[in-house]
Backbone as CSV, one residue per row, in Angstrom:
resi,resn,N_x,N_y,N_z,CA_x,CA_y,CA_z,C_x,C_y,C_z
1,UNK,-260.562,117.841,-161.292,-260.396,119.043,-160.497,-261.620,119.923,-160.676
2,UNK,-262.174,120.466,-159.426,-263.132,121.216,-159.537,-262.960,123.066,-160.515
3,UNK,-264.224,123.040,-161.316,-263.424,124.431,-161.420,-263.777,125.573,-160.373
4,UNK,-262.947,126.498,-160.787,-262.920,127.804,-159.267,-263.365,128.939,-160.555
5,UNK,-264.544,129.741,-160.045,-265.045,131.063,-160.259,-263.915,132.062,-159.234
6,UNK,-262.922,132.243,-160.410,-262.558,133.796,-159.895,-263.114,134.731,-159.518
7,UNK,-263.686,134.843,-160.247,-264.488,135.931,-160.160,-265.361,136.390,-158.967
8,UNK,-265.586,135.120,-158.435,-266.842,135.180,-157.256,-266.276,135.860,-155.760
9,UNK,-266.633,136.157,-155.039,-266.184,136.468,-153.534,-266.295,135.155,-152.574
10,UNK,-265.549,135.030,-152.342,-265.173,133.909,-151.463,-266.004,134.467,-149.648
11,UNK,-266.776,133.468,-149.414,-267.702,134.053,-148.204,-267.050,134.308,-146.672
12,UNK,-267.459,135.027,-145.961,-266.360,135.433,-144.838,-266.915,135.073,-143.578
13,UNK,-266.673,134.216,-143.026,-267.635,133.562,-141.560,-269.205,133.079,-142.182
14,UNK,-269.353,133.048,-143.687,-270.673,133.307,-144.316,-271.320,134.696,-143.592
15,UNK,-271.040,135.716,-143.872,-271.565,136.327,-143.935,-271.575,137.297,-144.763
16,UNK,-269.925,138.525,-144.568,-269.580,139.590,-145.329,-269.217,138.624,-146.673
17,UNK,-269.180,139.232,-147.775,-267.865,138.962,-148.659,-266.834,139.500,-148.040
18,UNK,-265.766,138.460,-148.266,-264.437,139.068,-148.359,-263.340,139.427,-149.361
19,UNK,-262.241,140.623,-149.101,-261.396,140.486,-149.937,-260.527,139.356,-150.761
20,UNK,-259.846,139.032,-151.922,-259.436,138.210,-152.031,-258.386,138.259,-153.474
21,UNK,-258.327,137.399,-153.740,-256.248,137.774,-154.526,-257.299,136.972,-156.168
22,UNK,-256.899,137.838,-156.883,-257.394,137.970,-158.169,-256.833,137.777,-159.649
23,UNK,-255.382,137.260,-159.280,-254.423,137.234,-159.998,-252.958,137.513,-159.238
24,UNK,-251.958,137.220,-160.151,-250.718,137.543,-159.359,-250.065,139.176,-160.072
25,UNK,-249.527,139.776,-159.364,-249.717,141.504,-159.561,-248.248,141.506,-160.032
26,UNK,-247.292,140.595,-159.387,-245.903,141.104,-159.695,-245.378,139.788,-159.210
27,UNK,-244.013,139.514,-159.925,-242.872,138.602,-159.355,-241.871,139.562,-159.524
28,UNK,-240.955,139.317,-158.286,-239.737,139.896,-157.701,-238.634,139.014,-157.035
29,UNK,-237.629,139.016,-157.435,-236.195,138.343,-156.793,-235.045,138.744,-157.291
30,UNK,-234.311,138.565,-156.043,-233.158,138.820,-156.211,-231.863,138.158,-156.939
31,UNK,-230.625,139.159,-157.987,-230.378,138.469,-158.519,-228.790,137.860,-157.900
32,UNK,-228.241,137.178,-157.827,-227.111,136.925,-157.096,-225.624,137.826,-157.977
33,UNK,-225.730,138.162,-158.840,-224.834,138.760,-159.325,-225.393,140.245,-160.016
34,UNK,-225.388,140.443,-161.515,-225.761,141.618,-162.254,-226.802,141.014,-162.620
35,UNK,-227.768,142.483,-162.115,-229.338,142.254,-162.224,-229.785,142.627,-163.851
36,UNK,-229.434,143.274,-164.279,-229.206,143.693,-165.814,-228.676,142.750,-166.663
37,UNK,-227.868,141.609,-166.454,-227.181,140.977,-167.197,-228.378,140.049,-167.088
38,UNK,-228.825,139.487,-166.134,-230.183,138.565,-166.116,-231.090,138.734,-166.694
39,UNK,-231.675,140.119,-166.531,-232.919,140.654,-167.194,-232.587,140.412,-168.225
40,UNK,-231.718,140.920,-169.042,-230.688,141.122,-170.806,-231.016,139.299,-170.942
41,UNK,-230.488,138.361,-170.272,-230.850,136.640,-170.605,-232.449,136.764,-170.338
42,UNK,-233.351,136.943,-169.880,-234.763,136.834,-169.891,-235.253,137.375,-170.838
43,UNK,-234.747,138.250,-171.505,-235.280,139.358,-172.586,-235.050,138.395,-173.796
44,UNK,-233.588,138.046,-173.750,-233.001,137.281,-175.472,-233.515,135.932,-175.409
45,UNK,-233.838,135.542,-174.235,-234.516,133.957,-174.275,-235.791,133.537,-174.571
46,UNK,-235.866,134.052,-173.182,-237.735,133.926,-172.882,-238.824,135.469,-173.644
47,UNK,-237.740,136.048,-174.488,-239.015,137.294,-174.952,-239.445,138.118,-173.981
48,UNK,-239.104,138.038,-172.633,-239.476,139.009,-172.030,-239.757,140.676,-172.015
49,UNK,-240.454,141.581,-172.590,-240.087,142.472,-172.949,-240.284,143.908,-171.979
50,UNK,-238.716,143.718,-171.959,-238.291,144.775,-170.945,-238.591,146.452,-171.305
51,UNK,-238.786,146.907,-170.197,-239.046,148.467,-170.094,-237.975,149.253,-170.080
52,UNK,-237.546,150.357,-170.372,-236.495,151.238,-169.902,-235.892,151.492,-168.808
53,UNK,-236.919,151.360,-167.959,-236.722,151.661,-166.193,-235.903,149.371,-165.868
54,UNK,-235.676,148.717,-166.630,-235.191,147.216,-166.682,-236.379,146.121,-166.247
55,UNK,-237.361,146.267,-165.614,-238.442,145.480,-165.805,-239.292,145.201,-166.550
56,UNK,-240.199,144.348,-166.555,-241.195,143.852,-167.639,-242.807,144.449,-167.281
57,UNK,-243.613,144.876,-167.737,-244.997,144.414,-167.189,-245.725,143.958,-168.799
58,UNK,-246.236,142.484,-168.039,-246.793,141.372,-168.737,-248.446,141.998,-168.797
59,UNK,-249.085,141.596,-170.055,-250.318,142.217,-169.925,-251.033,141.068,-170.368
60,UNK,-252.233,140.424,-169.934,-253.209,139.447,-169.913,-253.814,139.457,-171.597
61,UNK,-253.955,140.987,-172.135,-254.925,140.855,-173.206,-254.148,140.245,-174.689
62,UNK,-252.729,140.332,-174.042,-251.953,139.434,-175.555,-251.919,138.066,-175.282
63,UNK,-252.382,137.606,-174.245,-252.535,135.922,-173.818,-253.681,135.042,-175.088
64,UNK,-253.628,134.329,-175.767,-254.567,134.292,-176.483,-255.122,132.454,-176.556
65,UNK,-254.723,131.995,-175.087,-254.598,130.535,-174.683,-256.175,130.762,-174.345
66,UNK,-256.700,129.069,-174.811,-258.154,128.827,-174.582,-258.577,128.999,-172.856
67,UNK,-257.739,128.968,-172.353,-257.894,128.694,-170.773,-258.220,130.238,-170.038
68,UNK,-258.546,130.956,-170.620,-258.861,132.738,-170.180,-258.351,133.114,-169.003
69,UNK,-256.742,132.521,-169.143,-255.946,133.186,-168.545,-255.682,133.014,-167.047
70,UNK,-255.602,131.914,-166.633,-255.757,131.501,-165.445,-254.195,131.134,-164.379
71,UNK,-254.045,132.082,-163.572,-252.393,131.841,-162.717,-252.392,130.940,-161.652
72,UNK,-251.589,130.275,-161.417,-251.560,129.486,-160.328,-250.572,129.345,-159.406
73,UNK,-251.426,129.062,-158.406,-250.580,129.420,-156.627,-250.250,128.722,-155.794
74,UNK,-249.289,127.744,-155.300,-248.940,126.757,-154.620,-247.522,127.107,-153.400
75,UNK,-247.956,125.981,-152.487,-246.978,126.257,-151.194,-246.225,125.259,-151.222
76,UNK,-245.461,125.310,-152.144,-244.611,123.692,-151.878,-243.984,123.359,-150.167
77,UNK,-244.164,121.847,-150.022,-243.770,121.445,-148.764,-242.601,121.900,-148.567
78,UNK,-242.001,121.904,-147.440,-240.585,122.235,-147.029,-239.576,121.255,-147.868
79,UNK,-239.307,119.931,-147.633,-238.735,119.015,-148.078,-239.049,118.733,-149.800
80,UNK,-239.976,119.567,-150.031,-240.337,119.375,-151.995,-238.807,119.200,-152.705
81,UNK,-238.601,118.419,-153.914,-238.119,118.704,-154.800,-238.318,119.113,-156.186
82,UNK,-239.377,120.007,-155.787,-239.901,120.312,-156.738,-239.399,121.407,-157.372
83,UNK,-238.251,122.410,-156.902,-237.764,123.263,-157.400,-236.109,122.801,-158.158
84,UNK,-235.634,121.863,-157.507,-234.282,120.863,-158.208,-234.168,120.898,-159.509
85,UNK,-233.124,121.075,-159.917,-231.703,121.359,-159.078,-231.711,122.644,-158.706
86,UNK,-232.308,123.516,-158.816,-231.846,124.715,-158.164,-232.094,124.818,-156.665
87,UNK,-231.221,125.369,-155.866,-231.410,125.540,-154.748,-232.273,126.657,-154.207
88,UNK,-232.746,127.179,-154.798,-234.083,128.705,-155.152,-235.036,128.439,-154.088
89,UNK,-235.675,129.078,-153.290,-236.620,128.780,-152.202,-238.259,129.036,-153.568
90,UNK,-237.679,129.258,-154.242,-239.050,129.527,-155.798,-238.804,128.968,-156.985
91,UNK,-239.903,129.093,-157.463,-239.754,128.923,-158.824,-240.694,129.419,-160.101
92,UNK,-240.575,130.191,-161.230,-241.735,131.159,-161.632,-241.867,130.011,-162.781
93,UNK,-243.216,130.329,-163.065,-244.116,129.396,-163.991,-244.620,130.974,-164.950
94,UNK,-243.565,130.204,-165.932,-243.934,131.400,-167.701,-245.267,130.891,-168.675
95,UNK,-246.235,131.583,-168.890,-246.948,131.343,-169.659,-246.507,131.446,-170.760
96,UNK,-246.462,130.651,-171.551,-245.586,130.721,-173.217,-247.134,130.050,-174.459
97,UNK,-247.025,131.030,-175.915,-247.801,130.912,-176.485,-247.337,129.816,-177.360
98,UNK,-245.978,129.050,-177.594,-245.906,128.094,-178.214,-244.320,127.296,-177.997
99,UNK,-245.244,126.576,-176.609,-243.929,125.997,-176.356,-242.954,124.787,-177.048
100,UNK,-243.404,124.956,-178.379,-242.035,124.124,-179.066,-241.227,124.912,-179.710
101,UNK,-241.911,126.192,-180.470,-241.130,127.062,-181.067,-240.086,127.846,-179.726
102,UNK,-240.755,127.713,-178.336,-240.101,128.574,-177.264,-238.475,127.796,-177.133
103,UNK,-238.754,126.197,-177.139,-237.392,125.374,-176.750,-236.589,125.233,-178.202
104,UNK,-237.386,125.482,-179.158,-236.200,125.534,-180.747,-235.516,126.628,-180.215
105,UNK,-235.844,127.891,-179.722,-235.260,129.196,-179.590,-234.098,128.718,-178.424
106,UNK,-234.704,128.393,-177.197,-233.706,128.704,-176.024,-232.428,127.396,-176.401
107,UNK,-233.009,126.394,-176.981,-232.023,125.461,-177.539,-230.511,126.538,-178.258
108,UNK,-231.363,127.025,-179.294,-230.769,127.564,-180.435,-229.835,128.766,-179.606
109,UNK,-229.902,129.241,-178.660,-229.360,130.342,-177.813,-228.417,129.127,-176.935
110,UNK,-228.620,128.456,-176.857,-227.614,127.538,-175.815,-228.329,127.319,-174.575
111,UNK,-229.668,127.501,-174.188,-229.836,127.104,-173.098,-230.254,125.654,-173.023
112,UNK,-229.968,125.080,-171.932,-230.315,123.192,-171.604,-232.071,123.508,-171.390
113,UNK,-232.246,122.621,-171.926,-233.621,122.368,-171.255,-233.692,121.220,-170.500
114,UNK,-234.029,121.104,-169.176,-233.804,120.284,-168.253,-234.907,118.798,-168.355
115,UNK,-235.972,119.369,-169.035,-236.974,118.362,-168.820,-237.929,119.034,-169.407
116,UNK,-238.728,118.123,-170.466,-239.825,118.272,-171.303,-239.475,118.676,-172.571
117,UNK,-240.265,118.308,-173.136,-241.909,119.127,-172.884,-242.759,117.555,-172.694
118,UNK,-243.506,118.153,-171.601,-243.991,117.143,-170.698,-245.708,117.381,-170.979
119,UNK,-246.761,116.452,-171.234,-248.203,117.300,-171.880,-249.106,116.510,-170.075
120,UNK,-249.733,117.687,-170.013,-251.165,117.611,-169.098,-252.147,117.601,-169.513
121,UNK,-253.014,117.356,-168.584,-255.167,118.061,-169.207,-254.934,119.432,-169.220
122,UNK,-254.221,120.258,-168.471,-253.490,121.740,-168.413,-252.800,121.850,-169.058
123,UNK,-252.442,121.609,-170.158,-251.387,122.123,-171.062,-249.884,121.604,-170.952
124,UNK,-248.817,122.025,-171.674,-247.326,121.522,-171.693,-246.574,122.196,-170.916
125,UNK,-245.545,121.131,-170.887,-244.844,121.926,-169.544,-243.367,121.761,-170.357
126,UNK,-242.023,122.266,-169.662,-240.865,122.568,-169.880,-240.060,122.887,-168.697
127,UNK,-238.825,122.812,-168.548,-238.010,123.663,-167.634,-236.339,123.669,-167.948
128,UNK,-236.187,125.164,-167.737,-234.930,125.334,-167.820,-234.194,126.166,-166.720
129,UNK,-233.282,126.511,-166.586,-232.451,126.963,-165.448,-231.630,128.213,-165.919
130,UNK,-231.805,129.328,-165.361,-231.729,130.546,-165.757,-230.198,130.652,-165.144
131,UNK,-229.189,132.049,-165.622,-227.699,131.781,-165.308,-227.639,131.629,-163.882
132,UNK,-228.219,131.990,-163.016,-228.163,131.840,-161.420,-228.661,130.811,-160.899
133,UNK,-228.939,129.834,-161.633,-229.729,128.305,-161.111,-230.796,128.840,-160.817
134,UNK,-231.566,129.550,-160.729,-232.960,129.399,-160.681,-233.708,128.799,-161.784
135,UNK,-234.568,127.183,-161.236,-235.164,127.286,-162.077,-236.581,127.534,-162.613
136,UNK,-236.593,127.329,-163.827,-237.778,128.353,-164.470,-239.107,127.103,-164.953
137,UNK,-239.894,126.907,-164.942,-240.917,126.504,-165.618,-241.703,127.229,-166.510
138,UNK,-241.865,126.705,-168.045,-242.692,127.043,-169.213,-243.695,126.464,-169.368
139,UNK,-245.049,126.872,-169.820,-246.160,126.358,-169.958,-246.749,126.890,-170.645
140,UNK,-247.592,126.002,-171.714,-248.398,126.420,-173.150,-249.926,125.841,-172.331
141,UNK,-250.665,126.897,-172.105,-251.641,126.389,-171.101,-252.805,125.818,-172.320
142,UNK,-253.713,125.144,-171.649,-254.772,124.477,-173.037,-256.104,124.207,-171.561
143,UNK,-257.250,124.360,-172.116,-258.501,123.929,-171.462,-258.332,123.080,-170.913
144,UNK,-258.588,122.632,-169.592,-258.605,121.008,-168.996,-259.939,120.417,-169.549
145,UNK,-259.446,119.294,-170.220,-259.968,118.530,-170.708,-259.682,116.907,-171.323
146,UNK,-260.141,116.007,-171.167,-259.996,114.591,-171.903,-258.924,114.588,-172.824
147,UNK,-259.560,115.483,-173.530,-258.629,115.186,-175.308,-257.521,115.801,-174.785
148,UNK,-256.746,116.829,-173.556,-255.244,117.511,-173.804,-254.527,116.446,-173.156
149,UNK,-255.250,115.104,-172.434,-254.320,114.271,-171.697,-252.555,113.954,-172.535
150,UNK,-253.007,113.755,-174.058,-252.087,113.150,-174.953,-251.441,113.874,-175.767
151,UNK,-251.930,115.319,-175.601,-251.262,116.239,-176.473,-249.871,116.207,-176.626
């Protein structure tokens, strides 16, 4: 895979620079029952650490993964099963700083883990299914490289 300079301006007809998306700013959805009772399971599971006002804001500079922090953005096909079993038109991808100690925990709380921990040149993967069937993907991100094929 090629790498991508964030950083750079992406050219506009080649001429202007243009604007362009720099990171992801916020995730938002709806919860099918009590939105508080969810947040309260994201908080005791996944560490999420909630605000007073019941949301989170995640900050980049406690990320401390070799990969300097890099989000990723995909359009799954219509027909994907890539979000299964949940019937969720989404699915959020958690950056986690150590995803074996993350599945001793959600184990240890009672949650299933559906699949993994699964290793890439990108790092490990995981997934579990939050009380509303949405499901969730975990990832311990690592440099793409040769040596993370086997991690």
């Amino acid at each position: 895979m090629a790498e991508v300079n964030w950083g750079a301006r992406a050219p506009n007809n080649g001429s202007n620079p243009m604007a362009k998306v720099t990171g992801i700013g916020g995730v938002f959805f709806k919860s099918t029952s009590d939105n508080k009772a969810l947040a309260a399971w994201y908080q005791k599971h996944l560490g999420m650490p909630l605000e007073d006002w019941g949301g989170a804001i995640l900050r980049w500079p406690g990320d401390t993964a070799n990969d300097n922090g890099l989000t990723v953005w995909t359009v799954a096909g219509k027909d994907s099963k890539w979000f299964s079993p949940s019937n969720s038109s989404f699915m959020i991808n958690y950056r986690v700083d150590n995803l074996d100690e993350m599945l001793e925990q959600l184990r240890a709380g009672g949650v299933e883990v559906i699949q993994g921990p699964d290793s890439a040149e990108n790092g490990k993967f995981a997934w579990i299914v939050d009380p509303e069937g949405n499901k969730v993907e975990l990832w311990q991100p690592m440099a793409w490289d040769d040596k993370n094929k086997d991690a």
